[in-house]
MIMARFI-341187 format. One line per 4 residues: for each residue x, y, z of N, C-alpha, C. Coordinates in steps of 0.1 Angstrom, whole numbers. Layout:
X Y Z X Y Z X Y Z | ...
END
This chain:
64 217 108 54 213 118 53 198 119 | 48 193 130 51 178 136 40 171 130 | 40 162 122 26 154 121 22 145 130 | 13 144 140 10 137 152 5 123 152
9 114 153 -1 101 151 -11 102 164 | -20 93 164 -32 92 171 -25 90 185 | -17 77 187 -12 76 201 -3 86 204 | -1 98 198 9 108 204 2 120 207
-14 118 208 -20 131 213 -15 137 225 | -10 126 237 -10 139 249 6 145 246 | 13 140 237 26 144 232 23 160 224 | 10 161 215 7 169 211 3 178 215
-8 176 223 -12 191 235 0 195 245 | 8 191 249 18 197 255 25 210 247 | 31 199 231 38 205 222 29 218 219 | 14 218 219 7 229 213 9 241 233
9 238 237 10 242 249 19 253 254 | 33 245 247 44 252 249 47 263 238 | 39 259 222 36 270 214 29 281 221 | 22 279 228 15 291 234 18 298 240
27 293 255 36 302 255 45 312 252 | 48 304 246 64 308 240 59 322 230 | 43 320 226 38 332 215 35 346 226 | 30 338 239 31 348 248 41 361 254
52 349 253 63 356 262 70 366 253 | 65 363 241 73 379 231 61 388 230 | 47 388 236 43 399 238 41 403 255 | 49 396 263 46 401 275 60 398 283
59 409 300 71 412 299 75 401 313 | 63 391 313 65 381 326 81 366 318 | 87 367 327 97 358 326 88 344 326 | 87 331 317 78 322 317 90 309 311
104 317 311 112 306 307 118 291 314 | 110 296 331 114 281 335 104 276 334 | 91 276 330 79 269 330 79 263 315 | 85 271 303 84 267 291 97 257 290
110 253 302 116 249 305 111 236 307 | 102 234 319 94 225 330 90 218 314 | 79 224 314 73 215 300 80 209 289 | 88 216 283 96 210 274 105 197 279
107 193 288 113 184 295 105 171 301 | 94 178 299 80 169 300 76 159 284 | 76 169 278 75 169 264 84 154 259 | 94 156 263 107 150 261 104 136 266
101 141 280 100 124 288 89 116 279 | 77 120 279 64 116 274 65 108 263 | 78 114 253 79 110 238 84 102 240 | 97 99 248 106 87 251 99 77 254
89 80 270 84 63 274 72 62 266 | 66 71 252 54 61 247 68 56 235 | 72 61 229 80 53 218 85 42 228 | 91 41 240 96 24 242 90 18 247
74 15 239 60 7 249 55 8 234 | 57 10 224 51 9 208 46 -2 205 | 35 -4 205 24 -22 201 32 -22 187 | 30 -31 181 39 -37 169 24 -25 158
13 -26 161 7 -19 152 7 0 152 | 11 4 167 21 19 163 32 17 155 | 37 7 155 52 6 150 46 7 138 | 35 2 128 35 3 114 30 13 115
18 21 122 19 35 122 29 46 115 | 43 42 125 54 51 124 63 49 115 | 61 32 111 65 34 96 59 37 82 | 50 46 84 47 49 74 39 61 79
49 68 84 43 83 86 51 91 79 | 34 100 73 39 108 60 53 119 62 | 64 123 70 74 124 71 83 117 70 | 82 107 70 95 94 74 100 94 62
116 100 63 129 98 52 125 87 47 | 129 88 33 131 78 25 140 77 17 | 140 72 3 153 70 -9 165 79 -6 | 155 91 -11 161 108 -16 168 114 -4
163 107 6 163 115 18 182 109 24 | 175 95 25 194 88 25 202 91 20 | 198 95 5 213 96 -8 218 109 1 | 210 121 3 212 134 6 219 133 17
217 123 30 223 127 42 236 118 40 | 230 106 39 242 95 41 255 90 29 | 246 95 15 254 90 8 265 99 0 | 276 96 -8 278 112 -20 281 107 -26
282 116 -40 280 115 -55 275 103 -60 | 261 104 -58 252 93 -60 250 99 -78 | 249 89 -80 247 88 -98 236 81 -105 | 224 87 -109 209 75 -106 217 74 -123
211 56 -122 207 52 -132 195 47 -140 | 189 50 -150 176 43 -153 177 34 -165 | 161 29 -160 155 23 -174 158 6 -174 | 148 0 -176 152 -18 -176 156 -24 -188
159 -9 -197 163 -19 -213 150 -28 -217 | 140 -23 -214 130 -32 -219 116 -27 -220 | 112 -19 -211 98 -13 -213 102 2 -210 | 105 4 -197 107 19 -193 116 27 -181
115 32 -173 120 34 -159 107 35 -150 | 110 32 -139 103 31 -130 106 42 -119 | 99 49 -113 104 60 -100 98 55 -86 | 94 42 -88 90 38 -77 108 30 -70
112 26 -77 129 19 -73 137 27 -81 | 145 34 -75 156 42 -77 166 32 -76 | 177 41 -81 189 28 -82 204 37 -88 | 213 37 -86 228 39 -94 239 44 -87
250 47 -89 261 42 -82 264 53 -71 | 268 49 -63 272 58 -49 282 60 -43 | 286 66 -34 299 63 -21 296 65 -10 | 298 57 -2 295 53 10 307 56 18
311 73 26 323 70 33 339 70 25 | 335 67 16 348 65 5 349 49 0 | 335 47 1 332 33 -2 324 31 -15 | 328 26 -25 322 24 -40 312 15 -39
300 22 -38 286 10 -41 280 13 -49 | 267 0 -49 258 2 -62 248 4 -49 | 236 16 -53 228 17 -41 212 17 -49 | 200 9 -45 188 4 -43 180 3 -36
168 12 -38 160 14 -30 145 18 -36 | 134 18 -28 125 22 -28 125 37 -28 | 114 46 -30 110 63 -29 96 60 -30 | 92 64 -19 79 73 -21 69 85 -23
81 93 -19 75 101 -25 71 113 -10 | 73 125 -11 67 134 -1 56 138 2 | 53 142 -8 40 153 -13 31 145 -22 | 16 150 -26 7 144 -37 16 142 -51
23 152 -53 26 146 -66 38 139 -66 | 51 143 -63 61 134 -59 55 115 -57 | 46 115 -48 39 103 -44 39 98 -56 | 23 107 -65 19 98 -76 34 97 -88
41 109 -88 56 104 -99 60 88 -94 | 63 82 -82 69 75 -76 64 63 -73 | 43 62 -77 36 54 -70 35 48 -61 | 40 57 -50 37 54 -36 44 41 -32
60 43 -38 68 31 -41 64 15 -37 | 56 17 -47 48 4 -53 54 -1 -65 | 68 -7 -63 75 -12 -77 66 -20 -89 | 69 -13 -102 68 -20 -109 78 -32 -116
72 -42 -124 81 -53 -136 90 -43 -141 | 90 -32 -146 99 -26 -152 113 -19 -140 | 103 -12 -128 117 -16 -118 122 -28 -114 | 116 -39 -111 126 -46 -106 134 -50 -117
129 -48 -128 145 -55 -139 152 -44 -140 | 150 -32 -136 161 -22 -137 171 -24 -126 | 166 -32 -111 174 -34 -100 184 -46 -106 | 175 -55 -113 188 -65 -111 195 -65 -129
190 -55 -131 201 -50 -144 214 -43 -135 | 208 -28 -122 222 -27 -114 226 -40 -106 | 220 -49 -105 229 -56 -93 237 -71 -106 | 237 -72 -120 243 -77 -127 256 -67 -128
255 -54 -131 265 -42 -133 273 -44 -118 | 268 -46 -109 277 -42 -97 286 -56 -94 | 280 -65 -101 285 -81 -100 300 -80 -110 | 293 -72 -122 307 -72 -136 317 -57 -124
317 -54 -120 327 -43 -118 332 -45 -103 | 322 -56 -96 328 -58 -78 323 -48 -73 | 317 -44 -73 308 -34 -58 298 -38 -55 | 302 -34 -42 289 -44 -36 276 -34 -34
264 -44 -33 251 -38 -32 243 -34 -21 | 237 -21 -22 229 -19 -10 217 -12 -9 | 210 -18 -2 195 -19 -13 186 -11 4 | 176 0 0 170 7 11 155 3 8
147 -3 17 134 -14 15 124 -4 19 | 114 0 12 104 7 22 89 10 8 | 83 -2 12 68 -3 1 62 -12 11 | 50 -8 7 39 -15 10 32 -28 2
41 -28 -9 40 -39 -17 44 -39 -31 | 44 -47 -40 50 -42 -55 34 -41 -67 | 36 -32 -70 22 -26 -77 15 -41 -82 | 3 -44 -78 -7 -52 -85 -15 -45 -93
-12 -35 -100 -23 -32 -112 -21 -43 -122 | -31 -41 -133 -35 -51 -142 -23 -52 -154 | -19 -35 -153 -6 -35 -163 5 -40 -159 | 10 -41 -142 19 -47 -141 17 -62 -139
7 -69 -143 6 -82 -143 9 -89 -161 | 1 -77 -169 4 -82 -178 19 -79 -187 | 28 -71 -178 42 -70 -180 52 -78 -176 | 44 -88 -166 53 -103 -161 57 -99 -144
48 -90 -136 58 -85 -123 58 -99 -116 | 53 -111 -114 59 -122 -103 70 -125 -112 | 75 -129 -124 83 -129 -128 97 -122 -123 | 94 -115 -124 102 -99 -125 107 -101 -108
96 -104 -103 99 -100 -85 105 -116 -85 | 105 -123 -86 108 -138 -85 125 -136 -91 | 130 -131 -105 140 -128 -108 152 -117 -99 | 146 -110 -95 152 -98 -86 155 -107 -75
150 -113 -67 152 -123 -58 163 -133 -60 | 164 -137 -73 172 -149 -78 186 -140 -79 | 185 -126 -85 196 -119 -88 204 -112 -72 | 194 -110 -62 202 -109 -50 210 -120 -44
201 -134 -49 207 -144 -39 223 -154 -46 | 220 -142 -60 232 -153 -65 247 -139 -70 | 246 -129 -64 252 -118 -62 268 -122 -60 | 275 -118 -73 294 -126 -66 294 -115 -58
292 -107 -51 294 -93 -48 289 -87 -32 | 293 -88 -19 286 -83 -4 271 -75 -9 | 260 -79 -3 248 -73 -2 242 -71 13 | 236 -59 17 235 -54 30 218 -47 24
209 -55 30 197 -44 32 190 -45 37 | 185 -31 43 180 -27 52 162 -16 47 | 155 -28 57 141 -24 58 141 -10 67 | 136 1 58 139 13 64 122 19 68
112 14 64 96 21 65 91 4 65 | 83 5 54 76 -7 58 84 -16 45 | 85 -28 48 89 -40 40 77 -51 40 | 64 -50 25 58 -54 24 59 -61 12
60 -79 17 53 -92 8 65 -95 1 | 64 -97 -14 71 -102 -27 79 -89 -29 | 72 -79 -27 83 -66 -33 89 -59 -28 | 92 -63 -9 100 -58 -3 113 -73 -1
107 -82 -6 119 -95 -4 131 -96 -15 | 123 -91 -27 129 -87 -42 140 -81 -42 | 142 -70 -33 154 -62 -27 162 -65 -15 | 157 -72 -7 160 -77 5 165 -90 5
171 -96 -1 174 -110 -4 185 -113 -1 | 200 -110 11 211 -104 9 214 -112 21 | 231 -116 25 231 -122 33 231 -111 48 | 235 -99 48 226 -94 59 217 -82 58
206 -84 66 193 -77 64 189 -68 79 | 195 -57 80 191 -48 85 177 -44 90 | 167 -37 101 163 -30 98 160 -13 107 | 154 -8 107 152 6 114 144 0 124
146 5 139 135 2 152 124 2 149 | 119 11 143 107 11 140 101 7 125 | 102 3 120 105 -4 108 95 -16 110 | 89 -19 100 75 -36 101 84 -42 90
78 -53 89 85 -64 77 74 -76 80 | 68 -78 69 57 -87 67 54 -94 54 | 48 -104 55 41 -108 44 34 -101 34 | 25 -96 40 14 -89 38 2 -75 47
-2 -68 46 0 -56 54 -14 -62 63 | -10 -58 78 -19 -60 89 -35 -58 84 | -37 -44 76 -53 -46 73 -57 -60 64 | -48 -65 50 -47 -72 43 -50 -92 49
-41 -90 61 -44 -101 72 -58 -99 76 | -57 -87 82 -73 -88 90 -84 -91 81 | -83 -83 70 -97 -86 63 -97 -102 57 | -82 -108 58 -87 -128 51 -94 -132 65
-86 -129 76 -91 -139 87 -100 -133 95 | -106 -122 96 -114 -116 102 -125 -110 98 | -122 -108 80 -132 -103 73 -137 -83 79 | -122 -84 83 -127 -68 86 -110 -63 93
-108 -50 86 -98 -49 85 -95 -39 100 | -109 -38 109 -105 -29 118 -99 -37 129 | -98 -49 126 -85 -61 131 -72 -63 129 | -69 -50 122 -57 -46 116 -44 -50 130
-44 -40 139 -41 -41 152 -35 -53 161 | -47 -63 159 -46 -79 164 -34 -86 152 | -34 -82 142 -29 -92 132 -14 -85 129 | -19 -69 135 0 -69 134 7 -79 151
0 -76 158 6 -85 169 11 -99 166 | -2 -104 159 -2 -120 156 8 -118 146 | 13 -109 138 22 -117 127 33 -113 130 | 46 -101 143 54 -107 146 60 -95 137
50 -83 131 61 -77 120 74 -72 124 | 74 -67 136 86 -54 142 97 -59 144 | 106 -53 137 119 -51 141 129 -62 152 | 124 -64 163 129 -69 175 120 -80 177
109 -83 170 101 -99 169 109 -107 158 | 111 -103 149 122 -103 135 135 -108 136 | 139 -101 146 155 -105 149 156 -118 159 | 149 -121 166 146 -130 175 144 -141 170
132 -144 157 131 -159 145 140 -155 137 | 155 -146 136 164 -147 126 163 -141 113 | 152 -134 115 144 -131 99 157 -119 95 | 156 -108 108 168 -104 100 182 -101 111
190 -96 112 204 -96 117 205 -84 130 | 199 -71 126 207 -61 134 196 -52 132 | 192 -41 146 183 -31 148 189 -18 147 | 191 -10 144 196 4 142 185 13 147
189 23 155 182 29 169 183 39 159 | 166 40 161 161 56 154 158 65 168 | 159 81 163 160 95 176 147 88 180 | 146 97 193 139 93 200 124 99 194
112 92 189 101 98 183 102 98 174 | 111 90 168 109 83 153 118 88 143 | 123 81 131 137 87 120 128 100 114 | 111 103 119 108 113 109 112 130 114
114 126 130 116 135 136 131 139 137 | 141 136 131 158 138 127 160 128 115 | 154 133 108 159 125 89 173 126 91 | 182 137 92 195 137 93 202 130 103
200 129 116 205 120 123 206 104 121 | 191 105 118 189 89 109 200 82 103 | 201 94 91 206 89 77 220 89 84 | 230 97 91 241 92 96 244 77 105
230 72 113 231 63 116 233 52 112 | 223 51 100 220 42 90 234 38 78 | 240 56 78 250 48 69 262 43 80 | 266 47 90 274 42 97 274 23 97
261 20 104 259 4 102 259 -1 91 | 256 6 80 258 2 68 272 -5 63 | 280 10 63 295 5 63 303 -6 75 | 294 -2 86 304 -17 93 300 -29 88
288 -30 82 285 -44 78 293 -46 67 | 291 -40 58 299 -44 42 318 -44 47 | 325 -34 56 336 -39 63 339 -52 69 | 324 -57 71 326 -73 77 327 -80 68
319 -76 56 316 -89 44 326 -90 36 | 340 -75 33 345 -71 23 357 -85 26 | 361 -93 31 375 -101 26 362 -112 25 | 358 -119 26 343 -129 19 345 -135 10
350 -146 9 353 -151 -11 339 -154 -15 | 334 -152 -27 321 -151 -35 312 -165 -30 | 321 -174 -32 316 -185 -29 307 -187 -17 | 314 -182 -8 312 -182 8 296 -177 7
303 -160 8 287 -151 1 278 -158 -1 | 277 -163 -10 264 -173 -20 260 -182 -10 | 270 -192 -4 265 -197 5 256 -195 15 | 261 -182 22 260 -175 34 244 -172 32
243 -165 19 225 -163 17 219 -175 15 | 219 -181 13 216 -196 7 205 -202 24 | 220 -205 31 221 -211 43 210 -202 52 | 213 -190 51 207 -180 63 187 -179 60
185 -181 43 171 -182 43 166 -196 40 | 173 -205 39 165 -218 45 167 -225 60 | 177 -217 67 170 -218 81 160 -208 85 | 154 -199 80 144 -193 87 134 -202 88
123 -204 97 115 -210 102 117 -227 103 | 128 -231 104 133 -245 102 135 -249 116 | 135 -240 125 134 -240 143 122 -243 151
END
């Protein structure tokens, strides 16, 4: 069953509409198939022109609707013989960043990402992929391993931030997220990632640090999350709305200040509504990019990230 956002009500009463029917026509003997026809075609149009009129604040909506594929969801469609690896060698594992070796296509990577989680408990296993100090040094433990062996890294972005509890402060996480950063940007090795839900602050950059950066149409990428803006400058977060406008999160505001490289077209009504379609899309661009980076001498690489995030905002 479809979970509805608020702007997709009249999407929803159609959809509940055509359930009705359709419960009719197997207890009665009236033919109702062009009309359940008519509608469904309605249905269709309705979804298409609100998704390509999405204010940048539906767009964080849709990124972070409780269906929208995530980690598990990718490995499953897009990736095979994924191989998790854990643990930071130092405090513990974390299930909020997943991580370990993959194939892509027939392509040998090291793969990185966020999980959130589906359900209440999966969530709390995962913490609402709110990385901890302990994942990000398990990330750039694999992206040291993918540097000693040559495979390149690819990292799948989707938190709302990296855990601020008190434990992860006093385990060193700016540290930790400051290091993870240093370890993408000095990578001998092609890095490709892609903001797939929401890409929020320090602990969605920690992973994202790569000379190209992807994201999903519907996909935010921010600072800091629109309520989080609204409540410094407005003192009230029901300003949420204004401050995703004013800060530029989406996808196609992003690509335009250079923030990041390339849009990947999610089905129509969002990647939650064809996870599998998605995840074929997603690995497709995936692999053309790392095919672009793959003859790249290391040097170049390093440069290439270097160059590409000190010209952001230098325009």
């Amino acid at each position: 069953m479809n979970a509805y956002l608020d702007f997709e009500k009249p999407v929803a009463q159609l959809d509940a509409r055509i359930a009705e029917l359709r419960d009719a026509a197997g207890s009665d003997d009236v033919d109702i198939s062009g009309e359940l026809a008519r509608l469904q075609r309605k249905s269709e149009e309705l979804l298409a022109s609100t998704y390509a009129a999405l204010t940048p604040w539906q767009k964080t909506q849709v990124a972070r609707h409780p269906k929208r594929p995530h980690f598990r969801d990718y490995v499953e469609y897009a990736f095979d013989e994924f191989v998790p690896l854990g643990g930071d060698r130092l405090y513990g594992d974390d299930q909020a960043i997943m991580g370990g070796l993959a194939t892509l296509d027939g392509r040998r990577v090291v793969l990185i990402g966020h999980e959130k989680g589906h359900d209440t408990e999966s969530r709390i296993r995962h913490n609402f992929g709110m990385g901890k100090p302990e994942g990000y040094r398990k990330a750039i433990r694999l992206m040291e391993l993918a540097g000693r062996f040559g495979l390149p890294v690819v990292t799948l972005v989707d938190t709302s931030g990296a855990f601020p509890g008190i434990e992860a402060e006093e385990r060193g996480q700016a540290e930790a997220i400051a290091r993870s950063t240093e370890a993408c940007l000095t990578l001998p090795v092609p890095m490709v990632a892609t903001i797939v839900g929401e890409g929020g602050s320090g602990g969605a950059v920690a992973l994202a640090s790569a000379e190209r950066v992807l994201m999903l149409e519907h996909a935010v990428y921010s600072v800091i999350s629109p309520e989080g803006c609204a409540s410094i400058l407005w003192r009230t977060a029901e300003k949420a709305p204004d401050a995703a406008e004013a800060m530029k999160v989406t996808a196609q505001n992003l690509q335009k200040l250079g923030v990041i490289d390339r849009i990947i077209n999610e089905p129509i009504g969002g990647a939650h509504r064809a996870p599998e379609e998605m995840a074929k899309a997603l690995g497709k661009a995936i692999g053309e990019e790392l095919d672009a980076l793959a003859a790249i001498p290391t040097d170049v690489l390093r440069r290439q990230r270097e160059e590409r995030f000190l010209a952001i905002g230098a325009n």
